[in-house]
N, C-alpha and C positions, 0 to 999 in steps of 0.2 A: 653553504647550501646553495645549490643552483636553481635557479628560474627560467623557464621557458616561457616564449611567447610568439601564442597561434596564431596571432594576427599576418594576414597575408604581407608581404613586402614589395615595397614599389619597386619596378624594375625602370630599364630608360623606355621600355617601350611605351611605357605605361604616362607617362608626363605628357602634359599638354603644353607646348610651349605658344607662350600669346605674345608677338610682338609689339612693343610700346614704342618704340622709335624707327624712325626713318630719317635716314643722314645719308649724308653724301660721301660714298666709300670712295671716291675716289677723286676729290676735289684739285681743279684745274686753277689755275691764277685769278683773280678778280678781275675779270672783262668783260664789261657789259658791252650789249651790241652796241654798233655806232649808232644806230638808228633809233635807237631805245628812248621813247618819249614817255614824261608824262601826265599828258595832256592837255588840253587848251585851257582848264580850269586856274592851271597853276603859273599861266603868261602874266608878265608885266610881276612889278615890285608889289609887296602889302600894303597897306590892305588891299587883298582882291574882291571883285565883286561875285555875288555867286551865280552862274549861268542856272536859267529855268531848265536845262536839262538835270540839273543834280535834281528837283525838286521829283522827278518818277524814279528816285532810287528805293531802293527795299526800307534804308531809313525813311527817307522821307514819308514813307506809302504806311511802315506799323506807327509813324508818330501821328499820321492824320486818322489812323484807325483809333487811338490813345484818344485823340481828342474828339474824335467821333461818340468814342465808350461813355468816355466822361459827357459828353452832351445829352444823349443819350439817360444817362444814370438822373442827371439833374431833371429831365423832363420825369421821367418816372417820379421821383420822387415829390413834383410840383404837380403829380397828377394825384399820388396817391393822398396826397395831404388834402387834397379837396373833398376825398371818399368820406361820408358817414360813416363806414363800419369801420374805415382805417382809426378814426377819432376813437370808436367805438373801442379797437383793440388797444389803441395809444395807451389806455387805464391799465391793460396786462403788458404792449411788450413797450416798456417808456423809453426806446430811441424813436419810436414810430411817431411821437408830440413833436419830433423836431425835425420833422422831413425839409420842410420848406427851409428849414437853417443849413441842412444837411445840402439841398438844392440851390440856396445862396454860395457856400462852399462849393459845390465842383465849379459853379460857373465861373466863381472867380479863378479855380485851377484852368478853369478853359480858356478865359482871358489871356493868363500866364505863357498857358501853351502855346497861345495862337500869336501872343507876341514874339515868343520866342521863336516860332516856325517862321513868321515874318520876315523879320530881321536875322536871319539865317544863324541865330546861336547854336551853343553848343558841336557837335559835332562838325558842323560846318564852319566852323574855325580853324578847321585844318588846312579848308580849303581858302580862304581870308586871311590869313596871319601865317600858316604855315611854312617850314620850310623844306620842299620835296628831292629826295638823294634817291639814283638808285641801290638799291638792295641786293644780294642772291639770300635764297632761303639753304640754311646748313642742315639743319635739322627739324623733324616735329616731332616733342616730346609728349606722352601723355603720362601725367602723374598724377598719382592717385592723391585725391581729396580727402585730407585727414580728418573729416569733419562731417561727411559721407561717406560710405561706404558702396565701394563699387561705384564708384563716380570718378573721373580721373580727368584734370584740367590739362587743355590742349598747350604747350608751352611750345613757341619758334623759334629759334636761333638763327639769327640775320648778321650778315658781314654788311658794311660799307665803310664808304670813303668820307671823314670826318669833313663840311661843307667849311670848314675854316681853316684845317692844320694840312687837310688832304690825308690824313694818316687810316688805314685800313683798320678798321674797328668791328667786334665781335660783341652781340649782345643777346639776352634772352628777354624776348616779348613778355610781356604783364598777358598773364593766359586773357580768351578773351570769348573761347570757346569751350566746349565740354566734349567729354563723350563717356560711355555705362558699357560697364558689362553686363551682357545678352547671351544668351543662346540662342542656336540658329536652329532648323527644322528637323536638325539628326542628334540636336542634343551638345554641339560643340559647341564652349564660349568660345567669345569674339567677344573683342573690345569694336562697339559702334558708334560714330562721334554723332553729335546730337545733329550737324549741321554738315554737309560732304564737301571739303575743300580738294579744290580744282588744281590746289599748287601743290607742288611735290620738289624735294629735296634738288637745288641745283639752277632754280627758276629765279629770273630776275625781275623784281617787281619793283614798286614803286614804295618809298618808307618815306614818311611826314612826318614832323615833329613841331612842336612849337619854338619860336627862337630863343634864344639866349641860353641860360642855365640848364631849364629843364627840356631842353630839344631830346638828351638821352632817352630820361623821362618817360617822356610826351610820345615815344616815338610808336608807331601804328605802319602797318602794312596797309595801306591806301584802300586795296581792295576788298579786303575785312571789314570798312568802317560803310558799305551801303552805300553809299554817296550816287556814285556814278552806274548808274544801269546799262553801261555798256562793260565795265570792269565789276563784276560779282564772282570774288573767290568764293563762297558761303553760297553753296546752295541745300534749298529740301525739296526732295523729290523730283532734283534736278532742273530744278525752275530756281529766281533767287527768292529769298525770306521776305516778303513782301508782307507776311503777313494774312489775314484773313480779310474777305470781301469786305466791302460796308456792308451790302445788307446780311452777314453772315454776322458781323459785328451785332446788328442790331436784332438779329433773331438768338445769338446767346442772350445776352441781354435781358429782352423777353422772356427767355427761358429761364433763367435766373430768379425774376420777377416770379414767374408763375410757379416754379418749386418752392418759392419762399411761400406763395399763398398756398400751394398742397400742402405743406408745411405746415403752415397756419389753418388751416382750416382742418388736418387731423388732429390737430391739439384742441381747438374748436370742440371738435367732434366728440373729443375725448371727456371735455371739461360736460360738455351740457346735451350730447346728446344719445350718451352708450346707453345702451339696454343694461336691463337689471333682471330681467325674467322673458318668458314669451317661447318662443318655437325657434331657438339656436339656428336649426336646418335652413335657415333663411337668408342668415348670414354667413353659415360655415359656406354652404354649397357656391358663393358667387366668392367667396373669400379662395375653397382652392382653387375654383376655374380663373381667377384675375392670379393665383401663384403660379401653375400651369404654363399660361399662357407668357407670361413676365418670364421664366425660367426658359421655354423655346428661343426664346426672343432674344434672351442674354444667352442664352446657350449659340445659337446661330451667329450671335454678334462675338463672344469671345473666340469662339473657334472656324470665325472667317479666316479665307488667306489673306488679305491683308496683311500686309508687312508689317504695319506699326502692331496689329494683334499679334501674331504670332511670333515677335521679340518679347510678349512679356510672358512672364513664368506662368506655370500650371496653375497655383494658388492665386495668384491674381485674376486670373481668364476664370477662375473657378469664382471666386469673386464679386464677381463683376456679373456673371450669371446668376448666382445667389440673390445680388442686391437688386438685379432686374425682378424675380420672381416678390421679393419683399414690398418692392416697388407696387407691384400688379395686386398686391392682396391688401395694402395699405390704399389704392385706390379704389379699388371695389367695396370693399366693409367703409369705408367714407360714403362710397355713394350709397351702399346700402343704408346705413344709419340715416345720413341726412335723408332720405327719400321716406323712411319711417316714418320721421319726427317732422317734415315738412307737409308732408301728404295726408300725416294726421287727421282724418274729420271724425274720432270716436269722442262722445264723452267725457268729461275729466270727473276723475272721482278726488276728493278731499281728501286727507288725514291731516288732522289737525296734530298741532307740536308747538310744545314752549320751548322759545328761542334763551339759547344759554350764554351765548360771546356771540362778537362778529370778531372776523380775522382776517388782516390784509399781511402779506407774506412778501416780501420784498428777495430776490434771489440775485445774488453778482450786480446788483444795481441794474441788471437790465430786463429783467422779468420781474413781474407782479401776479398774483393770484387772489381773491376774494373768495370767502367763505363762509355761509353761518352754522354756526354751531346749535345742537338743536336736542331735546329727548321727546318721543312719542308724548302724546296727551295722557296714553295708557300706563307709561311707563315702561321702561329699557333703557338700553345705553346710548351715552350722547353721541350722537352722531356731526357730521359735515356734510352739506352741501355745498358745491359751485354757486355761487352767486356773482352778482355784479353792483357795479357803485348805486348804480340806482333805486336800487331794489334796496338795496341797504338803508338808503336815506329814505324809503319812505315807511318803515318800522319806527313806531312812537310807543309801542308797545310791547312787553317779550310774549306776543300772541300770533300765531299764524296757521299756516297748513302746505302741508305738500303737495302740488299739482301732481297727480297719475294721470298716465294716458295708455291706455292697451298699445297704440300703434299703426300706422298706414300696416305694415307684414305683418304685426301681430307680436311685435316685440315689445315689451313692455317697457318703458321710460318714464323718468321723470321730466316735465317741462319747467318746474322750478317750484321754488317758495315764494309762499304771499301772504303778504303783510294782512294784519287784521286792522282793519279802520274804523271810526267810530262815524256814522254818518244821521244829519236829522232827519227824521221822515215828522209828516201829520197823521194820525189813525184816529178812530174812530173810537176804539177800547185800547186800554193798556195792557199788555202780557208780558207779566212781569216777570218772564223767563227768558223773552227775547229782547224787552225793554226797558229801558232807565229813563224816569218821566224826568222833561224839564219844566213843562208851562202847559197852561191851559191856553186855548186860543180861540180865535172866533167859530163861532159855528159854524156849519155849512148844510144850508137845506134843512136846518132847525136841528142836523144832529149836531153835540157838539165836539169837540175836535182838540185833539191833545197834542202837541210837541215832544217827543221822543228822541232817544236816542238809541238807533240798533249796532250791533257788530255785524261787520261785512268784510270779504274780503276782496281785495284789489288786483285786479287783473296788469300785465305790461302796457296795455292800452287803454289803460283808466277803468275799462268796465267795472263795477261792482257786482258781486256774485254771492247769493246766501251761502253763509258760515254752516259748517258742520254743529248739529244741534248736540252734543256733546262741548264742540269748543264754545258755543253761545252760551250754554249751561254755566261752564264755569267760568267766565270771563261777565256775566252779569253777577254769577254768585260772589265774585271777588271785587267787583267794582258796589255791590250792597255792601261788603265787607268792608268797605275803604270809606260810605259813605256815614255809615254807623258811629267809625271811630272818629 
């Protein structure tokens, strides 16, 4: 039985061939110029000392950025730990109780740094203990990252002359760069390396290694390693990798900070201040004009010319547009909600409710939530509220009521549950629907005067406010009840 198969077939015209190496097609004998230095860093025997010009190479510049971040990150967090409501949120998101431990930590990571920037470790060891040969570059390899996809580790293959046997030797560098497949503006891949090196198959440079055993190792193309701002093979955007400004450093940062508080404060918003009823049109209307407006914005920024934009695929640029409009409607309905429930001056109306559990809800060890459980006074199903630690502790009894608020726009909300308290007052007569007599007391003005106890309920800021005359009804009827038996 035979099979046919419609699928088109590839022709040669049809292949796209991507080059991944560059070698030297036609390689001449190992001759480094006469003249071939290099440079004044690597005079005299080890240990060398390290010249204050290495100190403005592109290393030098993203490690003081590093220890910039991290200074940085510790202040923030030695700030925010002194906040009231950061305390306030520590009870929901519990790494936020240990800021100032967390700010004890970088500073000692900053100590570390700044010792080691000091005392010229790490990388600058090549330049101190090393031992410097010239090199020619044979090849640059890019091989695909088995572990990513579409990621491909830049690999060098270097000749020199062994510093001890004199014997001509062939190695392949420990990759040290990257570079991704991209498309370009007509739709062809290209392989693009993450960093534009300046050297090319055939070039004699300078290769350092540490001594003895692992010199093979150890061994580094000089110019690759940042050091020296006069020798930068690695450039971006044609400048070398130096990194980002300080104060670009310290306005990420910031930024950082303040997504985590948008962040935090839609979840805020979420817990204690959404609408439950009211005039929608209040919120829909500022929610699509902040989608709108966020979708231009991410639309204008993903399909700029900018180069670094337009290497990244359709789906991503589409994206990145999407998450900007998500962005603009998540901050509008925030501000909308909070300017409701903050502007607030209607009213609060009661519904009284017996309280059924409380519930603290512990999530990945890093998030917490509070809640009480509750059924109308009337009867229904039990429901949840958000609540908080405080609130919680100050229930002595399973008697309360719901704050309602219509709203500053008109949306209706809840402000919370509140606890029923038992408070004394003096009167004059007993009503013994609103009260539970304790004592007789002294008179006043010849009338005489009674000790009492009434139900009230408690406001966030201590106020006491009269009880809904249904829940007063039954909570003296049950406290008669209690007193009978």
């Amino acid at each position: 039985m035979e099979s046919s198969d419609s699928a088109p077939k590839l022709v040669a015209e049809d292949v796209i061939e991507i080059s991944l190496t560059e070698e030297l097609e036609d390689p001449q004998p190992f001759d480094p110029p006469e003249d071939f230095q290099h440079g004044p860093e690597f005079e005299g025997e080890p240990p060398r000392s390290i010249p204050r010009s290495l100190k403005w190479g592109s290393f030098a510049s993203r490690r003081r950025n590093s220890l910039l971040a991290v200074l940085v990150s510790a202040f923030y967090c030695f700030l925010l730990a002194r906040l009231s409501f950061i305390y306030e949120l520590s009870f929901y998101i519990l790494p936020l109780g240990y800021l100032d431990l967390v700010g004890v930590g970088l500073l000692l990571i900053a100590v570390v740094m700044a010792v080691n920037y000091t005392f010229g470790w790490g990388l600058y060891r090549y330049v101190r203990d090393g031992i410097p040969v010239t090199g020619r570059i044979l090849k640059i390899m890019r091989i695909p990252d088995n572990e990513m996809p579409n990621v491909y580790q830049i690999r060098i293959e270097v000749e020199y002359r062994d510093p001890d046997t004199r014997e001509l030797r062939t190695v392949t560098l420990d990759p040290t760069l990257t570079g991704s497949l991209q498309f370009d503006k007509s739709g062809m891949p290209e392989i693009k390396d993450a960093l534009e090196l300046t050297i090319a198959p055939g070039d004699y440079v300078t290769l350092v290694g540490y001594p003895g055993e692992q010199f093979e190792k150890s061994l580094k193309i000089y110019g690759l390693l940042g050091l020296d701002p006069d020798r930068e093979f690695a450039l971006k955007n044609g400048r070398p990798n130096r990194g980002m400004q300080p104060y670009h450093v310290i306005a990420v940062i910031s930024a950082i900070v303040l997504a985590f508080g948008l962040l935090m404060g839609v979840i805020y918003v979420v817990e204690f201040y959404w609408p439950i009823g009211g005039n929608w049109m209040v919120a829909v209307i500022p929610g699509v004009t902040g989608a709108v407006i966020g979708l231009i914005f991410g639309s204008l920024w993903a399909f700029s010319s900018r180069e670094e934009v337009q290497s990244s695929g359709l789906i991503d640029r589409i994206a990145l547009a999407a998450g900007c409009g998500l962005f603009g409607t998540m901050l509008t309905l925030e501000a909308v909600f909070i300017s409701n429930a903050m502007l607030d001056q209607t009213e609060s109306k009661f519904e009284p409710v017996r309280v059924v559990d409380f519930w603290q809800t512990t999530h990945n060890f890093l998030f917490r939530d509070y809640s009480i459980e509750y059924t109308p006074l009337g009867g229904g199903d039990a429901e949840k509220i958000p609540s908080d630690v405080f609130t919680m502790s100050r229930f002595q009894d399973p008697w309360g009521a719901i704050e309602m608020s219509e709203g500053y726009l008109g949306l209706r909300w809840r402000r919370g549950i509140r606890p029923l308290v038992w408070t004394q007052i003096r009167v004059a007569s007993v009503d013994p629907e609103r009260h539970v007599f304790v004592a007789d007391t002294k008179p006043e003005g010849g009338q005489k005067m009674f000790l009492v106890m009434t139900p009230q309920l408690e406001l966030p800021d201590g106020t006491l406010v009269e009880a809904p005359d249904s829940l007063v009804e039954r909570v003296i009827a049950q406290e008669n009840a209690n007193q009978r038996q």
